[in-house]
FIKELUM-486989 format. One record per residue: residue in three letters; x, y, z of N, C-alpha, C, O, CB in turn; residue number from 1. Coordinates in steps of 0.2 Angstrom, whole numbers, m for minus. Each point is the difference from the previous one (the first is absolute). Glycine has a CB too. Example, Ala and Ser with C-alpha at 12.3 -4.5 7.8 and 13.67 -1.06 7.14 Angstrom:
{'ALA', {66, m28, 39}, {m4, 6, 0}, {4, 6, 0}, {5, m1, 3}, {m14, m5, 3}, 1}
{'SER', {7, 11, m10}, {4, 6, 1}, {m4, 5, 3}, {3, 6, 1}, {3, m9, m11}, 2}
This chain:
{'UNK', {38, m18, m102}, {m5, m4, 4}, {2, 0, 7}, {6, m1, 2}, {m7, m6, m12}, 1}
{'UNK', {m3, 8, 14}, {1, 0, 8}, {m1, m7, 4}, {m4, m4, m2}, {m1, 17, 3}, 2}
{'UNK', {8, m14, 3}, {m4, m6, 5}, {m1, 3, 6}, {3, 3, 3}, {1, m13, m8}, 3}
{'UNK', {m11, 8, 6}, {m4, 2, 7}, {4, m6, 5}, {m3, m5, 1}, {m10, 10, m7}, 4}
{'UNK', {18, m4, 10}, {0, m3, 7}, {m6, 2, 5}, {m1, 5, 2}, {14, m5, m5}, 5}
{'UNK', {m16, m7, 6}, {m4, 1, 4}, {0, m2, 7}, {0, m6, m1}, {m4, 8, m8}, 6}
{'UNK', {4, 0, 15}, {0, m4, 6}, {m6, 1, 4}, {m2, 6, 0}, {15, m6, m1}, 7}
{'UNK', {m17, m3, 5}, {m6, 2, 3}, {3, 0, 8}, {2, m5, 2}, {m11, 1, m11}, 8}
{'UNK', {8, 11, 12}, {1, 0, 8}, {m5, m3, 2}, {m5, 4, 0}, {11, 5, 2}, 9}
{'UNK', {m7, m14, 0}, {m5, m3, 5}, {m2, 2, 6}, {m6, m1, 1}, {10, m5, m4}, 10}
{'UNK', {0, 10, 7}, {m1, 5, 7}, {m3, 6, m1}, {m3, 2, 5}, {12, m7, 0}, 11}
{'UNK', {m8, 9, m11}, {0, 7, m1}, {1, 3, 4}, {m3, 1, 5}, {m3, m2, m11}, 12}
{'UNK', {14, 3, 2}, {3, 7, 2}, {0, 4, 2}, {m2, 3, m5}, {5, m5, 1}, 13}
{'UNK', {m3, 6, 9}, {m4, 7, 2}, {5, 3, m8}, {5, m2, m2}, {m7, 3, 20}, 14}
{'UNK', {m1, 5, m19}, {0, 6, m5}, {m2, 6, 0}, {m4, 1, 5}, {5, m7, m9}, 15}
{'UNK', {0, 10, 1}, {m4, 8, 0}, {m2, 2, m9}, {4, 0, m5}, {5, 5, 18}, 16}
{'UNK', {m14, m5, m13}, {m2, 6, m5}, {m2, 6, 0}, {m3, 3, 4}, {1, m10, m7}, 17}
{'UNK', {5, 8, m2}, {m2, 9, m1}, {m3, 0, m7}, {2, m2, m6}, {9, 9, 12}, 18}
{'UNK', {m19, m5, m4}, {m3, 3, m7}, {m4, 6, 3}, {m2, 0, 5}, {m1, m12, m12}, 19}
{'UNK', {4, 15, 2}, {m2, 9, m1}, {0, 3, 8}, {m4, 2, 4}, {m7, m4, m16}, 20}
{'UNK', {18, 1, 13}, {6, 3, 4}, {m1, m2, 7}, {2, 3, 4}, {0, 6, m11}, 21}
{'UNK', {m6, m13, 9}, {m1, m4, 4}, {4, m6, 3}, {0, m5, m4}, {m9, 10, 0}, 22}
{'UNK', {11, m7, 9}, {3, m6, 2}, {m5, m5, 4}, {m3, 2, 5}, {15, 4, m5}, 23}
{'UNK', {m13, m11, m2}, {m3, m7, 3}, {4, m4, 2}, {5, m2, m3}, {m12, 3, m4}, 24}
{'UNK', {5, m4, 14}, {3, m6, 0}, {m4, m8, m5}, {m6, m2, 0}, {10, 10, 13}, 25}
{'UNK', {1, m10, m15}, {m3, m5, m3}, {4, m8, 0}, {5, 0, 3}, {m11, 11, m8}, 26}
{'UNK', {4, m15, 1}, {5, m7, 1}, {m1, m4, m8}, {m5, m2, m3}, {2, 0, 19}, 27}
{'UNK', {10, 1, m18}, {m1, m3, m4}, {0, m7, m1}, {4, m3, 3}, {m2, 12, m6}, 28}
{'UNK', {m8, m12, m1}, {m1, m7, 0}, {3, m4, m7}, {0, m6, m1}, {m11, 9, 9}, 29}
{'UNK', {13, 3, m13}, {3, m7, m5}, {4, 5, m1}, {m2, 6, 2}, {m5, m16, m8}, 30}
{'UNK', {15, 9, 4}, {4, 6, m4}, {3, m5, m6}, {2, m6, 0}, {2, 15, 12}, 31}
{'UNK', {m4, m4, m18}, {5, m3, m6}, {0, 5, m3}, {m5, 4, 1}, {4, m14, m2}, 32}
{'UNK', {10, 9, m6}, {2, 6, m3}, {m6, 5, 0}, {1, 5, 3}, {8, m11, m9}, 33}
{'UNK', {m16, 4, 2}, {m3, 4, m3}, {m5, 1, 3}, {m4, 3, m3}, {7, m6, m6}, 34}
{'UNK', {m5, 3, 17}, {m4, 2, 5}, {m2, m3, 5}, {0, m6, m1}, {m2, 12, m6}, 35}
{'UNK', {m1, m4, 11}, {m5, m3, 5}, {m5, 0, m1}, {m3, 1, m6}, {8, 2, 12}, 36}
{'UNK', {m7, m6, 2}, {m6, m2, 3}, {m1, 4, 6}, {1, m3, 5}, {0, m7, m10}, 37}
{'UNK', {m4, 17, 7}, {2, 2, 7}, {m9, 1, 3}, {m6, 2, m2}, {20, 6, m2}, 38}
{'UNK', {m12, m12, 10}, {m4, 1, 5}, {m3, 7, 3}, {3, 2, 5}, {3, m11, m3}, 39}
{'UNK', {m12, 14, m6}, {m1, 5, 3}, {m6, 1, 5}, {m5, m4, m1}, {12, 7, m10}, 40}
{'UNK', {m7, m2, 14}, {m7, 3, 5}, {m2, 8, m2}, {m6, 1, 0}, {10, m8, 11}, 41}
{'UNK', {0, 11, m12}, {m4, 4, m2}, {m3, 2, m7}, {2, m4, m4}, {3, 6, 14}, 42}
{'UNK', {m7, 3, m12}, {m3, 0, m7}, {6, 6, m1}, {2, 4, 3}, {m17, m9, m2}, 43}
{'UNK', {16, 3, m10}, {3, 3, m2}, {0, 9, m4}, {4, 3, m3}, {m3, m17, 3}, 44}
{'UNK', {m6, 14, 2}, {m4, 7, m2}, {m2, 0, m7}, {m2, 5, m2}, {8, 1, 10}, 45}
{'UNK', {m5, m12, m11}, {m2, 2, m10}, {10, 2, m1}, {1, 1, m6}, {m19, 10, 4}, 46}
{'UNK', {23, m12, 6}, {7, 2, m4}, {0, m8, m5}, {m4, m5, 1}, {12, 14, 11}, 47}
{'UNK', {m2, m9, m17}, {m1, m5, m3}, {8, m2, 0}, {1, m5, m3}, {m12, 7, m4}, 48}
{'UNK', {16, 1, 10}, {8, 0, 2}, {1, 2, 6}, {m5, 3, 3}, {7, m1, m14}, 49}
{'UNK', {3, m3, 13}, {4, 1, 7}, {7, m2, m2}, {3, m1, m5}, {m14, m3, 14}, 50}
{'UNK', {13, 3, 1}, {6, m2, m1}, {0, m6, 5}, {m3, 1, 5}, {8, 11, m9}, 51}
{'UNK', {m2, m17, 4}, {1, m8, 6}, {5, 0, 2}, {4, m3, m4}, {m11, m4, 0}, 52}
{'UNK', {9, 9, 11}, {4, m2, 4}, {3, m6, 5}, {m2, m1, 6}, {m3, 10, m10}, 53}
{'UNK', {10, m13, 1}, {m2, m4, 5}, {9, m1, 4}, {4, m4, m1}, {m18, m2, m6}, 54}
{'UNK', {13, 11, 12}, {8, 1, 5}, {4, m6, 3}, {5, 1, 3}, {m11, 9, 0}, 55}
{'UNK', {3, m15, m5}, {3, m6, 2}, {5, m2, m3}, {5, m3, 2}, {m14, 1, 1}, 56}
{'UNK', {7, 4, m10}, {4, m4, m7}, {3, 6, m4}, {2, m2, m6}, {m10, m9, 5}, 57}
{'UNK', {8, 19, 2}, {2, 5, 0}, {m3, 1, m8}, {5, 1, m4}, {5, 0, 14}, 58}
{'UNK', {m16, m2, m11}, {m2, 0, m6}, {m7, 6, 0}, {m4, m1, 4}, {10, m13, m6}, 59}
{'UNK', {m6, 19, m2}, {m1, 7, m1}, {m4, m1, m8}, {4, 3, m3}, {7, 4, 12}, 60}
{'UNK', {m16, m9, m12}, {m2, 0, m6}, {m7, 4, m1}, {m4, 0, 5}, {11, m11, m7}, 61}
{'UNK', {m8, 14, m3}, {m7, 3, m5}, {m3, m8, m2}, {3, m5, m1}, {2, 18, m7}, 62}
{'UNK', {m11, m11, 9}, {m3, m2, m3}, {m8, 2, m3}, {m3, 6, 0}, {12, m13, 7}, 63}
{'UNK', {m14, 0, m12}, {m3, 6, m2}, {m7, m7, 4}, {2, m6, 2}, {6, 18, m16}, 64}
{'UNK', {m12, m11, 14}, {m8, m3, 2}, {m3, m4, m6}, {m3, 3, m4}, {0, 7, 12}, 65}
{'UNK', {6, m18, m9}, {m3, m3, m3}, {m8, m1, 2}, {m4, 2, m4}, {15, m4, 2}, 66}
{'UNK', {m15, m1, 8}, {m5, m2, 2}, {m1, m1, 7}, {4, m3, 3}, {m5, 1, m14}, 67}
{'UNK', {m6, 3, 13}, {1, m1, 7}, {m6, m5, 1}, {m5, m1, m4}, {12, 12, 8}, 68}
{'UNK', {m7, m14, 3}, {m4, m5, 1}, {m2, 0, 6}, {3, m5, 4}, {1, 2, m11}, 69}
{'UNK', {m10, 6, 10}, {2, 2, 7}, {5, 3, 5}, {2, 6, m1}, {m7, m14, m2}, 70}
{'UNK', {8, 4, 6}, {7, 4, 2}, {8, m3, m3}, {5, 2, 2}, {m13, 1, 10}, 71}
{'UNK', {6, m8, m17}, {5, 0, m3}, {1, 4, m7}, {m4, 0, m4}, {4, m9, 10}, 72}
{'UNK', {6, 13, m6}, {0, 3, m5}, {6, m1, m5}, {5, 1, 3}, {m11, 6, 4}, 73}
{'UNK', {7, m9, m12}, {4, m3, m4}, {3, 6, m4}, {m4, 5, m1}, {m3, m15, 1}, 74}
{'UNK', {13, 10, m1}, {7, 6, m3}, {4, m1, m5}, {1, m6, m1}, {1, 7, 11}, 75}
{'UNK', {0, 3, m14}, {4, m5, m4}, {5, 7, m1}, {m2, 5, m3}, {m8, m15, m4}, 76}
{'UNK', {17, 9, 8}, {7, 2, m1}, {1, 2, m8}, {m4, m3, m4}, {9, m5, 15}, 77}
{'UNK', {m1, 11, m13}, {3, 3, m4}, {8, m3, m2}, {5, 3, 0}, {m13, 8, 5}, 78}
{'UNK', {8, m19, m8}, {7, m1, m1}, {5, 3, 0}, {5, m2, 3}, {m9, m2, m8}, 79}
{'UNK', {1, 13, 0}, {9, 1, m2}, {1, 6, 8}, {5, 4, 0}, {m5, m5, m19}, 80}
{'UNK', {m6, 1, 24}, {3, 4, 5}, {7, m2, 3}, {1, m6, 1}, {m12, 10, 1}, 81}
{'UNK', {16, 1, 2}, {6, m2, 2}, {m3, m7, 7}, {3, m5, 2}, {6, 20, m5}, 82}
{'UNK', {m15, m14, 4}, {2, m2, 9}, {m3, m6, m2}, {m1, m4, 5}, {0, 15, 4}, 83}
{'UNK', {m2, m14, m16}, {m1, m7, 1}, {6, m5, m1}, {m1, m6, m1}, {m10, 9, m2}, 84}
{'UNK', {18, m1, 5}, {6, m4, 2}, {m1, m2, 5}, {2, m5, 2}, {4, 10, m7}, 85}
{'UNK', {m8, 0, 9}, {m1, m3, 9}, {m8, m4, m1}, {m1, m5, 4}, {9, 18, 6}, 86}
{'UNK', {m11, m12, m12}, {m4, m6, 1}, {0, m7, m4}, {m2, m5, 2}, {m4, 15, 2}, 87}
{'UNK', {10, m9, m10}, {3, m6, m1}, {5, m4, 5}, {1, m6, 1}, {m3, 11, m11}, 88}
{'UNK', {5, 0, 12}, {5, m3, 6}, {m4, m4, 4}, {2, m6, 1}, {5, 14, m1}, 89}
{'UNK', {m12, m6, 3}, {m3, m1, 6}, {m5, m8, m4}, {m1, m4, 4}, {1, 20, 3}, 90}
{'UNK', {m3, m16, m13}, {m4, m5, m2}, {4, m6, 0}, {0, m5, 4}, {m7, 12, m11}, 91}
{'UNK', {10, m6, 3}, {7, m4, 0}, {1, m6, 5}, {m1, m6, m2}, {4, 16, m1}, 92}
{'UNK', {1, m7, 10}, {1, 0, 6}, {m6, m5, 2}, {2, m5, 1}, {4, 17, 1}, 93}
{'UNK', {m12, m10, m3}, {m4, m3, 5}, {m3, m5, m6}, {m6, m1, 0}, {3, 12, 11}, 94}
{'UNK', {4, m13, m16}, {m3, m3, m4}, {6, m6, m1}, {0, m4, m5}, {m10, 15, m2}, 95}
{'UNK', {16, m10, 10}, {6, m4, 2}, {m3, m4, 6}, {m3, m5, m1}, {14, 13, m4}, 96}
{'UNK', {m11, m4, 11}, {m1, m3, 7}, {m7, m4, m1}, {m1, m6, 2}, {7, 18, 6}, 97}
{'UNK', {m11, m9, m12}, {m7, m7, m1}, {4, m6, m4}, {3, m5, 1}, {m17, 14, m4}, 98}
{'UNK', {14, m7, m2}, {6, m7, m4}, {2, m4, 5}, {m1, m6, 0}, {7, 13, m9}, 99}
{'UNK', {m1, m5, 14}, {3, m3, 5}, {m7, m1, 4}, {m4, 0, m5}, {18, 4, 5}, 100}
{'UNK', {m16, m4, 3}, {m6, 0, 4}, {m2, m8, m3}, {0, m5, 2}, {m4, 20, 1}, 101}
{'UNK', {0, m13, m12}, {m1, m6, m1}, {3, m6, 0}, {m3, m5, 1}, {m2, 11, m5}, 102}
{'UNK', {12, m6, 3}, {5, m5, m3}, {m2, m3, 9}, {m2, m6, 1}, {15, 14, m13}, 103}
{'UNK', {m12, m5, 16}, {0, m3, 7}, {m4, m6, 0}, {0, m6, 2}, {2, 16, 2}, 104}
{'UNK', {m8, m6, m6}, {m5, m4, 4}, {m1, m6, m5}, {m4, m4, 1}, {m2, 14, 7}, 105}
């Protein structure tokens, strides 16, 4: 049994996608273990996988194309790949700092 840690970036993170060997700039608006939410503007050509970049938090993952919505485009990670350690790391982290954010106020 997995648990999905989830944290939502409010600002959206600048990032990059690569689908069908292309790089995009793009931004993500929700991240957790089991995928995003990415901000896209351009059209994906019909690919249904890529890869999401996001150099801030040195996290490098596959993903494959759950559904899209206009220019949001929704992702979903592969558990047992190695690199969703760093994005657990990273949900983590920022689903600590909202915790504290809420406790504040």
């Amino acid at each position: 049994m997995s648990t999905t840690l989830h944290a939502k970036l409010i600002d959206g993170k600048p990032c990059t996608v690569t689908v069908g060997g292309v790089v995009q700039a793009a931004r993500v608006v929700n991240l957790s273990t089991g995928g995003a939410t990415i901000s896209l503007t351009a059209e994906l050509g019909g690919e249904t996988s890529g890869i999401l970049c996001i150099e801030q938090h040195n996290i490098r993952i596959p993903f494959v194309v759950r559904n899209v919505d206009g220019d949001a485009v929704r992702v979903k990670f592969d558990e047992a790949d190695p690199a969703i350690a760093a994005v657990r790391a990273v949900v983590e982290k920022l689903s600590a700092a909202l915790q504290s954010l809420d406790t504040a106020a």
